[in-house]
N, C-alpha and C positions, 0 to 999 in steps of 0.2 A: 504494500500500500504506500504509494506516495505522499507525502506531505501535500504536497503542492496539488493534488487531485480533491474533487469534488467528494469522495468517500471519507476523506479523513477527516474535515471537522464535523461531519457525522460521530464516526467512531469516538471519536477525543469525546464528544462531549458526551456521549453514552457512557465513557469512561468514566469520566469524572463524576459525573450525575452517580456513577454506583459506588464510586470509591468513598464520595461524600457520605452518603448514606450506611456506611458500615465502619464496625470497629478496625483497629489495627491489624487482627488477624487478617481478618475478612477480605480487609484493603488489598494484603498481600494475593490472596488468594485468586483475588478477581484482576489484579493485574497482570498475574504470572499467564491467568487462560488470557486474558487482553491481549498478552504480549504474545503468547502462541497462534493466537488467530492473524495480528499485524502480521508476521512472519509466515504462516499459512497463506496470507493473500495470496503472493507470489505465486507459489507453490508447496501445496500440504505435503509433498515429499520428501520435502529438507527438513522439514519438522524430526526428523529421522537422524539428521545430520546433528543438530541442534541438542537432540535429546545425550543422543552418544556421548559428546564430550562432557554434559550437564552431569551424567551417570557416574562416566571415567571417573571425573578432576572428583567427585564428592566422594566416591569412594579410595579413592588413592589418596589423598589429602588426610582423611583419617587414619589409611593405613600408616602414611609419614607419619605422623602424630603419636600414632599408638604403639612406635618400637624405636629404640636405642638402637639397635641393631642398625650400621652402616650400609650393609650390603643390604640389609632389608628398607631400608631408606632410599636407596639409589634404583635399586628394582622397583618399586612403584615411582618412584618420580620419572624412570624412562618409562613405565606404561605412559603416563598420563602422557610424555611428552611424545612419546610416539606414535600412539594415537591421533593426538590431535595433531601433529605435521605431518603423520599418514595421510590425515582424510585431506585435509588442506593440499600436498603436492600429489594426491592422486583426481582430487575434483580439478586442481588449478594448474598446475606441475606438470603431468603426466604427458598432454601432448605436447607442449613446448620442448621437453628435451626428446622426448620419440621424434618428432621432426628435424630437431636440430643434430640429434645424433646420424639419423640419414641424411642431411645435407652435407657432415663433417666425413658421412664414407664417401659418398658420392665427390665430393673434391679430392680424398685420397686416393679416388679409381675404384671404391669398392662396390660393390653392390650390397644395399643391406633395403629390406623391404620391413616393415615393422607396421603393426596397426596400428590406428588414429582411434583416440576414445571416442573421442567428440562429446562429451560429456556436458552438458551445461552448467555454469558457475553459479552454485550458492549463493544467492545476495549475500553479503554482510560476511563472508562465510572468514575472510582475514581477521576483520575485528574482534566477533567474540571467539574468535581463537585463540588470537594474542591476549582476551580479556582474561578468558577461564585459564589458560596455562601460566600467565603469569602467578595468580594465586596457587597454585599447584607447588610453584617456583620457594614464594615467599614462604608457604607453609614448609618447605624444605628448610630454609634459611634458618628457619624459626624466627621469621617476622610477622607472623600472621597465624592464629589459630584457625586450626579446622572449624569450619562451620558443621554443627550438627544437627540444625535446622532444615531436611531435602527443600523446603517449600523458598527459605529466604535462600537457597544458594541456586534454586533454580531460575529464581526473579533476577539475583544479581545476574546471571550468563544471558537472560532473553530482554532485559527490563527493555522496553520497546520504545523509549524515546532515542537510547541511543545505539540501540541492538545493529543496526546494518550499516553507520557511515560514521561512528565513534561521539564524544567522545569514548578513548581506551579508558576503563573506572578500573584505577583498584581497589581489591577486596577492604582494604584497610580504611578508604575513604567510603564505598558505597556500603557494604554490609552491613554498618551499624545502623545506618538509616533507614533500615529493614525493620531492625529490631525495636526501635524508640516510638514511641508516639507523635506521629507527625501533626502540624497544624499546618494552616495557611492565613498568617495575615492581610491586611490589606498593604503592605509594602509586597508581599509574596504576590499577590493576586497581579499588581500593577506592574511591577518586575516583568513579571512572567507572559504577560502579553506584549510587553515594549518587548521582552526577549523574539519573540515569535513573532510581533510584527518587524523587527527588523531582518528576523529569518528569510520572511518572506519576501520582502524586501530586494534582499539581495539577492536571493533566486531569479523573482519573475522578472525587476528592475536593471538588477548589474549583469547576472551570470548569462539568464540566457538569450536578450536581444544581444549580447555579444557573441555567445555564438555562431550568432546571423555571419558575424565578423571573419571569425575564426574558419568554421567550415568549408566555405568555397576556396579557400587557399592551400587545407591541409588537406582536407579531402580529393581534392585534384593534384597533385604536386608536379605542375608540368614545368613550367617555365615561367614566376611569375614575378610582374616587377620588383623591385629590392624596397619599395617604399611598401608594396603592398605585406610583402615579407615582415615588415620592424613592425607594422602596424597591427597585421592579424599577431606576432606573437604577443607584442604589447597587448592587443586584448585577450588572447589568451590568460596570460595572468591573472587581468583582475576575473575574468569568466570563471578559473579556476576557483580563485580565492572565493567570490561573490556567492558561488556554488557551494563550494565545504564549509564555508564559515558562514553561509547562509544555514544549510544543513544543522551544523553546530549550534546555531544562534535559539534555533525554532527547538531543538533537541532539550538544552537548557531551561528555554521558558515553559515547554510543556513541561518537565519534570518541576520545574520549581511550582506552575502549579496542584501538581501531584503532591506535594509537601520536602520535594529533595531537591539538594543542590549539587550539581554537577559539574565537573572541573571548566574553564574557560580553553579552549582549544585553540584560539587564533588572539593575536594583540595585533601590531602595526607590521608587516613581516617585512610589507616593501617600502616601510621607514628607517629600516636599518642599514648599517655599513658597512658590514663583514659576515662572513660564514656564521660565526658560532651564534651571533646576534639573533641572526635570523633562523635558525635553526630551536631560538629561546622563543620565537613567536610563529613559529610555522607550524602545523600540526602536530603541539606541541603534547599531545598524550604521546604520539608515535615517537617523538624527536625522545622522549621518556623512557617511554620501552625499551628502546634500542641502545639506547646508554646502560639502564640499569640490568638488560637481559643481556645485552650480547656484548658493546664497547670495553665494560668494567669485567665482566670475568673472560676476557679474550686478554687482559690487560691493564687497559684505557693505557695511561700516557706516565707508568709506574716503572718502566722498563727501558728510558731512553728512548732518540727523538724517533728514529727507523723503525722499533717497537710499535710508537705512535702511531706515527704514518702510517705503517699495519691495517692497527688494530683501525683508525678512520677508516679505513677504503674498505676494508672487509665490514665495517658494518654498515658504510656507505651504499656499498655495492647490495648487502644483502635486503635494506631499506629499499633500494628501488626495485629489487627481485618482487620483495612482500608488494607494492603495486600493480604486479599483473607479469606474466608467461609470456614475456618480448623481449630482445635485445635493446629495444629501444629506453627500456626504464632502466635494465640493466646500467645503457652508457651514462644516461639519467644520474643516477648511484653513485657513478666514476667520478664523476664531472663535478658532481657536491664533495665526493673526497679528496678530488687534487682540491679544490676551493679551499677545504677545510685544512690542508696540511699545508698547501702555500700562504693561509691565513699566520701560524705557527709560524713559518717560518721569514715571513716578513719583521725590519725590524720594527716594532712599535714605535719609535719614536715619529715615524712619518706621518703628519697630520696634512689631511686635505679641508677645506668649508664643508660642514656637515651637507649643505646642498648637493654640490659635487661627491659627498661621499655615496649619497643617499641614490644619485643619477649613476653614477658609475655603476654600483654594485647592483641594480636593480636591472640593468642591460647583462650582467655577467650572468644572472641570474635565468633571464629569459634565453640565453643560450642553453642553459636545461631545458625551461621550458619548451624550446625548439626541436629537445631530442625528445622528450618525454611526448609532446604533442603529434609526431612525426606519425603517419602510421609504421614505418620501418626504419632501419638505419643508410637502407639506398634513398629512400624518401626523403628523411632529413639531409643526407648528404647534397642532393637536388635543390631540396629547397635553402640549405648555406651558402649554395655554390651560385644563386643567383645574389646575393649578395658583393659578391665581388664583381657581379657584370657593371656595365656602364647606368651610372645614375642620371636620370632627368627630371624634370617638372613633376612632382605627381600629378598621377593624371586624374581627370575624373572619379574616377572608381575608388583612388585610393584618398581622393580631396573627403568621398562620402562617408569610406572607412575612418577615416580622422574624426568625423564630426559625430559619427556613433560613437565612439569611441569618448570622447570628450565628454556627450553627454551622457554616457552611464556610466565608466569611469569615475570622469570626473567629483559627482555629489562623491562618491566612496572614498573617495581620498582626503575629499573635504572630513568627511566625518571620521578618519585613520586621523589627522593632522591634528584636531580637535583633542581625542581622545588621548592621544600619545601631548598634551600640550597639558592641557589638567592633570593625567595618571587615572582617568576614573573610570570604570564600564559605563557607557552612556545608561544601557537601559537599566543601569542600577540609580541613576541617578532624579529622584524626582520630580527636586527643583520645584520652577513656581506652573501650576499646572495649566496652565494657558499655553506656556512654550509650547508642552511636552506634545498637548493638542492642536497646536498651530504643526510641529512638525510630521506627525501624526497623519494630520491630513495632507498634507505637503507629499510625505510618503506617497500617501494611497494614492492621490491625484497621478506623480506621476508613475505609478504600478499602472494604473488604469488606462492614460495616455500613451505612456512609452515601453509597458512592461511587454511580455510574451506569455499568453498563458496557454501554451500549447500543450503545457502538462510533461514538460519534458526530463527525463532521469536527471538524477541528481548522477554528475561524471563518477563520484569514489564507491554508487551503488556497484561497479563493477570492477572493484579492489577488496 
């Protein structure tokens, strides 16, 4: 079920209307089927997929718990964890290296014939992977107790506001808010619709009339001017951002008025001036994950500078793997890890005007985006390589790319510039309540005017 479709504030407010109406238990109970059926939309057979890892992580999680025993500690912690990178590299995984490995005999001379699943991709199927294995993880560490509640560990792995495009929750921040008595004030009530009305916002408003932007350029990757090129990846960008941190936003306000509060996933990404910055405000549960699961016990930066270097690229690398079974997220991956070890290895002392920091590093950036947006890596290389051809006038087409661009772009940046200028989450901020309603309808006006409501997938539904 999409947000952004006519079904959902349907369901939401059947939701709420029942959640309101019953005790704490209750609440749990009617969420957890809530969140089975959102997830069922799609497809009632991943419900299947969803169930497995719920079952695995709950029952291995207590076995770690309940033995001293090392070997007996390391043996359920590789179930849980193989398991759930089983289901995940055989629904997502499987045909990407079956293809790539007959591509790699085929250039060797060999002949190698291998079958194609063709399987269709789990929504959501990365996120609560990473979600439920992480706890699995912690409870090893001895950071986190076994939940012994089935009902609240099955709500934390499905809870359906941010079950299929994150935010990644851990156990340690969500699962208490299972157990407690939730209310909703009127700060929560108004929160949580500025949350969702800027969700939406940035979906129908930013992310996807830029599209419009984006798709005839990448989609066709023949030969196209070099203006049109800096333009669609420039929107790119914000379509990306506008898109997940729209996703994020609406995710947020619906839980909080559920009575929980959910991590903030996005700050100013493309206000920043260096790798590690923006990696502090870019999907910043996953930039999390990857530190705490894979950077820090690979190493992190404890073993000298080449150690480093390592340990970035390999989790750089394996980051844009977890976005999707293509070479092109793969280079994706590379491209943020040289970023990040040439960041390291520059001296600090070089200061630029934070404007020119902010302009530089936002172009280096969209050279990911470039490869990450590509459909292939001959694609992207096509679409670079007009870049270097002979520049003229933009021409019409790309004078109109500009002015889409500008104007849904543009408000987004104003209100990144804002928020990164105060320190404060706008839709936490009350203020005097006339503003809140002057911008409010400013929003809708122009959702209504200029937005696209063609109903269309949120891009990380298929990550």
């Amino acid at each position: 079920m999409l947000f952004n479709s006519l079904a959902f504030p349907v369901f939401f407010a059947a939701v709420l209307a029942l959640v309101y109406a019953r005790p704490r238990r209750s609440q749990n109970l009617v969420l957890l089927l809530a969140s089975w059926a959102f997830y069922g939309f799609w497809d009632w057979r991943f419900l299947s997929l969803l169930w497995l890892s719920t079952a695995v992580d709950f029952v291995a999680a207590q076995r770690i718990e309940a033995t001293e025993d090392p070997e007996q500690r390391r043996r359920w912690l590789c179930v849980s964890v193989g398991v759930n990178l089983g289901v995940l590299g055989l629904f997502k995984y499987a045909d990407f290296f079956i293809s790539s490995a007959v591509q790699l005999a085929d250039q060797l001379g060999a002949s190698l014939v291998a079958p194609s699943l063709h399987w269709v991709l789990p929504v959501g199927i990365s996120f609560y992977t990473f979600q439920t294995m992480s706890y699995t993880i912690d409870v090893y560490r001895r950071q986190q107790a076994a939940e012994r509640d089935p009902l609240s560990f099955a709500l934390f792995v499905a809870f359906f506001p941010q079950l299929v495009a994150g935010p990644i929750e851990r156990a340690g921040h969500l699962l208490p808010q299972l157990h407690r008595p939730r209310s909703v004030g009127s700060h929560d009530l108004w929160a949580g619709l500025r949350w969702m009305w800027l969700g939406f916002w940035l979906k129908i408003f930013v992310a996807d009339p830029l599209a419009l932007v984006v798709d005839p350029v990448y989609n066709n990757p023949g030969a196209p001017e070099p203006w049109a090129v800096v333009l669609a990846t420039w929107a790119f960008a914000w379509q990306l951002f506008g898109d997940f941190a729209g996703y994020s936003a609406i995710a947020i306000g619906a839980a909080r008025l559920l009575g929980f509060r959910l991590r903030r996933n996005f700050l100013q990404p493309y206000l920043t001036t260096g790798a590690r910055d923006f990696w502090r405000e870019w999907h910043i549960s996953l930039s999390i994950w990857l530190r705490d699961y894979l950077y820090v016990p690979l190493g992190g930066n404890r073993f000298g500078a080449r150690a480093t270097a390592r340990n970035l690229w390999l989790t750089m690398l394996l980051g844009g793997l977890w976005h999707g079974a293509a070479w092109t997220y793969v280079a994706w991956g590379a491209w943020h890890g040289l970023l990040l070890t040439a960041q390291r290895a520059l001296p600090s002392r070089v200061r630029l005007p934070r404007f020119v920091g902010v302009f530089l590093w936002f172009q280096l950036v969209c050279v990911g985006w470039l490869l990450f947006r590509a459909p292939s890596i001959a694609d992207a290389g096509r679409i670079g390589a007009s870049l270097l051809g002979p520049w003229s006038a933009p021409s019409v087409e790309a004078r109109h790319m500009a002015a889409k661009l500008v104007l849904h772009a543009g408000p987004a940046l104003l209100w990144q510039s804002y928020e990164r200028r105060t320190g404060e989450a706008t839709p936490e901020v009350a203020g005097r309540w006339w503003v809140g309603a002057v911008v409010a309808v400013a929003m809708g006006y122009s959702m209504l005017w200029f937005g696209e409501f063609g109903g269309r997938e949120f891009v990380y539904f298929a990550f």
